[in-house]
C-alpha positions in Angstrom: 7.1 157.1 47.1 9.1 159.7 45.6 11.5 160.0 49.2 11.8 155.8 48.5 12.9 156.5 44.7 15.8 159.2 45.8 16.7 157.1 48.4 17.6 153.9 45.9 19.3 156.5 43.4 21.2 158.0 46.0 22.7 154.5 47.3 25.9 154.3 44.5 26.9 150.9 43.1 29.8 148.8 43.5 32.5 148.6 40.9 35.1 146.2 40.4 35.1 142.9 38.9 32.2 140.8 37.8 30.8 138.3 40.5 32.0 135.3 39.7 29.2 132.6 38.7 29.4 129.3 40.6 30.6 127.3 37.6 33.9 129.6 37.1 34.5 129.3 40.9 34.4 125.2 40.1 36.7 125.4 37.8 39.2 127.6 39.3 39.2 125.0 42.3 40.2 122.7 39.4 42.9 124.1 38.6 44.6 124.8 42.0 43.9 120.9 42.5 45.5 120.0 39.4 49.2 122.1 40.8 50.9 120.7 42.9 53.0 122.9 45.8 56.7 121.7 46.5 57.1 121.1 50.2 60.0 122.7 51.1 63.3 120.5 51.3 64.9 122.8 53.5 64.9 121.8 57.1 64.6 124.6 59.8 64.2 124.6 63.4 63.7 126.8 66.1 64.0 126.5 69.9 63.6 129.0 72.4 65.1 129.2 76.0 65.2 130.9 78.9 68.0 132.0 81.9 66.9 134.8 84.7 66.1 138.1 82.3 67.0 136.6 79.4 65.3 134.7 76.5 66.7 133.3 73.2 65.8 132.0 70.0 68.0 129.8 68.3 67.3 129.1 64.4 69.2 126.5 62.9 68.9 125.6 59.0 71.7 123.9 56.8 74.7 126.4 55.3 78.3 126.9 55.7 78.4 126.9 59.7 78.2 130.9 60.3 77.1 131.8 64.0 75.4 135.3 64.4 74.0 136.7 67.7 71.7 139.6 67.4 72.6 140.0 63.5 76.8 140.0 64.7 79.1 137.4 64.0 80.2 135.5 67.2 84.2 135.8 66.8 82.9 139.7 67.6 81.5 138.7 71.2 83.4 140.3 74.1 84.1 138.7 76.8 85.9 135.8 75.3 84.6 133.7 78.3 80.8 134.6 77.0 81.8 133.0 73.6 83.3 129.9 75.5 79.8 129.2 77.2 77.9 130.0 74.2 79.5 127.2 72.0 79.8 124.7 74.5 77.3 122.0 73.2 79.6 121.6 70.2 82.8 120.5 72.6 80.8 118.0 73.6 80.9 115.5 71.4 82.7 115.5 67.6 79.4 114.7 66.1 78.1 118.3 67.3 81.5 119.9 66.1 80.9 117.9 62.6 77.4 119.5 62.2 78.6 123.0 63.2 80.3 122.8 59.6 77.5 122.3 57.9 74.8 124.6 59.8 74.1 128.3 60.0 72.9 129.4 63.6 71.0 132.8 63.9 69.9 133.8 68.0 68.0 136.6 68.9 68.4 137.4 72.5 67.0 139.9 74.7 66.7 141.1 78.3 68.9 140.0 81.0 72.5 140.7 81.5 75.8 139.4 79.7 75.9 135.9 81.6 72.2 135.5 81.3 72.7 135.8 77.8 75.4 133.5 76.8 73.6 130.8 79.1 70.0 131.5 77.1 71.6 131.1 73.7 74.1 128.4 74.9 70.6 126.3 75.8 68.6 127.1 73.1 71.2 126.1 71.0 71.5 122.8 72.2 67.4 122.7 72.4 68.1 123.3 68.4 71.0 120.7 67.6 68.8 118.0 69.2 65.8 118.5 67.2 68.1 118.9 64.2 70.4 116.2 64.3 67.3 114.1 65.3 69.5 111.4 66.6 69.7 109.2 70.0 73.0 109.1 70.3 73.2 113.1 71.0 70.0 112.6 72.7 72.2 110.7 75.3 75.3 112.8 75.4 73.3 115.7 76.4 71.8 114.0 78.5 74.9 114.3 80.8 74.5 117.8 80.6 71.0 118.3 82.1 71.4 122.3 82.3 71.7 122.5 78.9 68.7 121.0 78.0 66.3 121.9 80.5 65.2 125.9 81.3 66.6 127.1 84.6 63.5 127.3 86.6 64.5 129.8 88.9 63.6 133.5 89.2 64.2 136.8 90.8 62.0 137.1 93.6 59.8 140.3 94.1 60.5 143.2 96.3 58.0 143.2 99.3 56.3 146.3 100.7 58.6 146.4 104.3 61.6 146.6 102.8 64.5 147.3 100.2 64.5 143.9 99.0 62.5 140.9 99.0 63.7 139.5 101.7 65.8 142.7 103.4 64.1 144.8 106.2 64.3 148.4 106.7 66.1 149.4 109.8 64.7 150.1 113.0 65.2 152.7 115.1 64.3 151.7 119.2 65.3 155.7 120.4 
């Protein structure tokens, strides 16, 4: 009895706030029925693509029409050509260059090469201005312009145990 009695005294108890009874519980619920939460006005999208290596995420919210890739403004992108394919969905159509005015674009982008790159972000951009602009007419100007829409399926193809490459054989020696 006495190994019982040292073993409850040794046990220490919990501090920190009192248990709260059911009632108090109750009435907290009450009043976190009783606030109400403002949805948020601001409208934010996010589409992600893909091209070889690369993958971007485009996200698109209203502002003053700033572009940054990777956290740098895009007027700092070298190869000028890179920065050509990467806005390409607004020379579309003049209701794409209107809402570039009034839009901030961020992309992340990783893997893959330079090309892959501007081609990723190009897409996912355009993923972005459909589901922003939410309108049909875009839907259908894009349209035209199925590869910017629509993930290039394609992919590198593994190396294979007889060779170099995946498809390249090692040479062969007959002497």
């Amino acid at each position: 009895m006495q190994e019982k009695e040292q073993e409850t005294k040794s046990i220490p108890k919990k501090r920190g706030r009192k248990p709260k009874t059911l009632l108090q519980a109750e009435s907290n619920n009450e009043k976190q029925a009783g606030k109400k939460h403002k949805a948020s006005s601001i409208k934010n999208i996010i589409a992600t693509s893909k091209r070889k290596r690369a993958i971007a995420r485009a996200y698109i919210s209203k502002g003053n029409g700033t572009i940054l890739i990777n956290n740098k403004n895009i007027d700092l992108i070298e190869p000028k050509e890179m920065k050509g394919i990467i806005l390409e969905p607004f020379s579309i159509s003049p209701t794409m260059n209107q809402a570039l005015k009034s839009i901030n674009i961020k992309i992340n982008v990783i893997g893959g090469g330079l090309s892959s790159q501007a081609q990723a972000s190009r897409n996912s951009i355009a993923k972005a201005l459909i589901q922003f602009i939410n309108n049909d007419s875009v839907k259908k100007e894009l349209a035209n312009y199925r590869y910017m829409i629509v993930d290039d399926p394609r992919r590198v193809e593994s190396k294979k145990f007889k060779g170099p490459k995946a498809r390249a054989r090692f040479q062969t020696s007959y002497r």
